[in-house]
VEXDREN-2710 file (C-alpha; in Angstrom, 1 decimal):
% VEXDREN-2710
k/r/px/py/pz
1/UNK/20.7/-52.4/-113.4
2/UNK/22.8/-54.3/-115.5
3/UNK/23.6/-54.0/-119.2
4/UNK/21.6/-57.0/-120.2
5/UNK/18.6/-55.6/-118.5
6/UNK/19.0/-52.0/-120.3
7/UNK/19.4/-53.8/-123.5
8/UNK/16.1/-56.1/-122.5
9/UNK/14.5/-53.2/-121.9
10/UNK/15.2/-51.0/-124.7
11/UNK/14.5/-53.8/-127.0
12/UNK/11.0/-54.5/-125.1
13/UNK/10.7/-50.6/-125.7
14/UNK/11.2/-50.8/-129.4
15/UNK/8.8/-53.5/-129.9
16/UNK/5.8/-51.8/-127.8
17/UNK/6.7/-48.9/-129.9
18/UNK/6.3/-50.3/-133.2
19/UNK/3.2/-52.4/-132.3
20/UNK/1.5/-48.8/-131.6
21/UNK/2.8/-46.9/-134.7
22/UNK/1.7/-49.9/-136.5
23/UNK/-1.9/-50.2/-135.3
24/UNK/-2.1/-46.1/-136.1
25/UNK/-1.4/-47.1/-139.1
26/UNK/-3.3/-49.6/-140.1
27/UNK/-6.6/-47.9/-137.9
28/UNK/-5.7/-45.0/-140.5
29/UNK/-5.9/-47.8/-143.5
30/UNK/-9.4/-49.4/-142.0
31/UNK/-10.8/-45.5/-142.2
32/UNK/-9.7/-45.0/-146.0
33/UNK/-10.8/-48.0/-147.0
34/UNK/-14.3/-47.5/-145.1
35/UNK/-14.5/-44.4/-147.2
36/UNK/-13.6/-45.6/-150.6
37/UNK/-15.6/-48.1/-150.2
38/UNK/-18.7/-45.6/-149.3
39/UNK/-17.6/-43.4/-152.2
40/UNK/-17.7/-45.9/-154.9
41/UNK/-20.5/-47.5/-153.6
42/UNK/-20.0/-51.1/-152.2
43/UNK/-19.9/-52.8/-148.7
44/UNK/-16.4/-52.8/-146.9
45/UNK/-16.8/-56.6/-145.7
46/UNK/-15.5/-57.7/-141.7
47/UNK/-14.7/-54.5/-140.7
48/UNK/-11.1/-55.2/-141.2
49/UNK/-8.2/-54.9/-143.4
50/UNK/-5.0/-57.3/-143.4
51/UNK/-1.4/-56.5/-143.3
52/UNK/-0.4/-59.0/-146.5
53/UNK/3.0/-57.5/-147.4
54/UNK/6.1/-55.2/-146.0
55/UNK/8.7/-54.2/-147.4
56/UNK/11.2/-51.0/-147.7
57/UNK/11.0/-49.0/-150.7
58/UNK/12.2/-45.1/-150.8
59/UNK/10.0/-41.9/-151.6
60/UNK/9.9/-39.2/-154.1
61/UNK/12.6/-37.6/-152.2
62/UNK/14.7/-41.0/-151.5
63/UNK/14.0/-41.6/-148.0
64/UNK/13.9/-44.9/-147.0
65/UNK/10.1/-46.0/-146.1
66/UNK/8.2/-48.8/-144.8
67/UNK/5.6/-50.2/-147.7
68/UNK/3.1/-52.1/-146.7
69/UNK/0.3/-53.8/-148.8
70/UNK/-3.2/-54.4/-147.0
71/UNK/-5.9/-56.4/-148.0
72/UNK/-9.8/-56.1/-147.7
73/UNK/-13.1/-58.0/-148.5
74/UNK/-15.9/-56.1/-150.0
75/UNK/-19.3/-57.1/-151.6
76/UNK/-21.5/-55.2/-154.0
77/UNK/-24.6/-58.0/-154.3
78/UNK/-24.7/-59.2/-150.8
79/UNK/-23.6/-62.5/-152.4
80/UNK/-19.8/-62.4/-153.6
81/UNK/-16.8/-61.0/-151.7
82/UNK/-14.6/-59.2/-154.1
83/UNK/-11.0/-58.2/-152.7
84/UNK/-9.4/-54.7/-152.4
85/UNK/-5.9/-53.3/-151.5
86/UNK/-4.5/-50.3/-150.1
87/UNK/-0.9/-49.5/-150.5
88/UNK/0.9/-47.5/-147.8
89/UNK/4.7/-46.0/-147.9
90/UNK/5.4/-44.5/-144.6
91/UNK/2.2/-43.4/-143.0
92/UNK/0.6/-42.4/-146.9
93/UNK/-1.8/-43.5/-148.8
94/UNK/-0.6/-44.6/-152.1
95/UNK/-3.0/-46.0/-154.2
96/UNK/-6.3/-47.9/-152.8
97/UNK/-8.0/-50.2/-155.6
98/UNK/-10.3/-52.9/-156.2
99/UNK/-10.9/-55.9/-158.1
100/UNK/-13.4/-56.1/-161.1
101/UNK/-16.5/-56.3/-159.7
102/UNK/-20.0/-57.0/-160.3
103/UNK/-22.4/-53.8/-159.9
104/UNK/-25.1/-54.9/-157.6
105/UNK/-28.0/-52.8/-155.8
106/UNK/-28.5/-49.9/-153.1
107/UNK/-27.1/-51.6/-149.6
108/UNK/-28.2/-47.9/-147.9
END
């Protein structure tokens, strides 16, 4: 084995790695959102959230974490779709939110 193909390899490694810590994490987003959505009462849209920002910002005790801003569609009529985030820093929960919205009826 050469260098080249250690390096190759390694960086191959990296990449497989970080596509798995990233779909735990946003699997863990798609699960908070589900249940905010159910707590408060409206209709988590698609299924799905979307990865919309990254960025590094540090933590109450200064370490150096991944932020990452997802998006969601949810509906309280049936009718609209209304838009909701979910901020992550490291594998947290920040802050999950959601627009103004119109209060529709029972979907359950």
């Amino acid at each position: 084995m050469t260098l080249g193909t250690i390096a190759w390899l390694t960086l191959l490694g990296l990449i497989a790695w970080y596509w798995w810590h990233a779909k735990a994490i946003k699997d863990h987003v798609l699960q908070a959102a589900k249940a905010h959505c159910k707590r408060v009462d409206v209709l988590l849209l698609d299924e799905a959230v979307y990865l919309r920002g990254i960025w590094f910002k540090r933590d109450e005790q200064g370490k150096l974490r991944v932020w990452r801003r997802f998006l969601f569609d949810f509906t309280t009529t049936g009718e609209e779709r209304y838009l909701g985030r979910v901020i992550t820093l490291g594998k947290r929960i920040t802050h999950i939110e959601l627009e103004p919205h119109r209060i529709g009826p029972d979907f359950y």
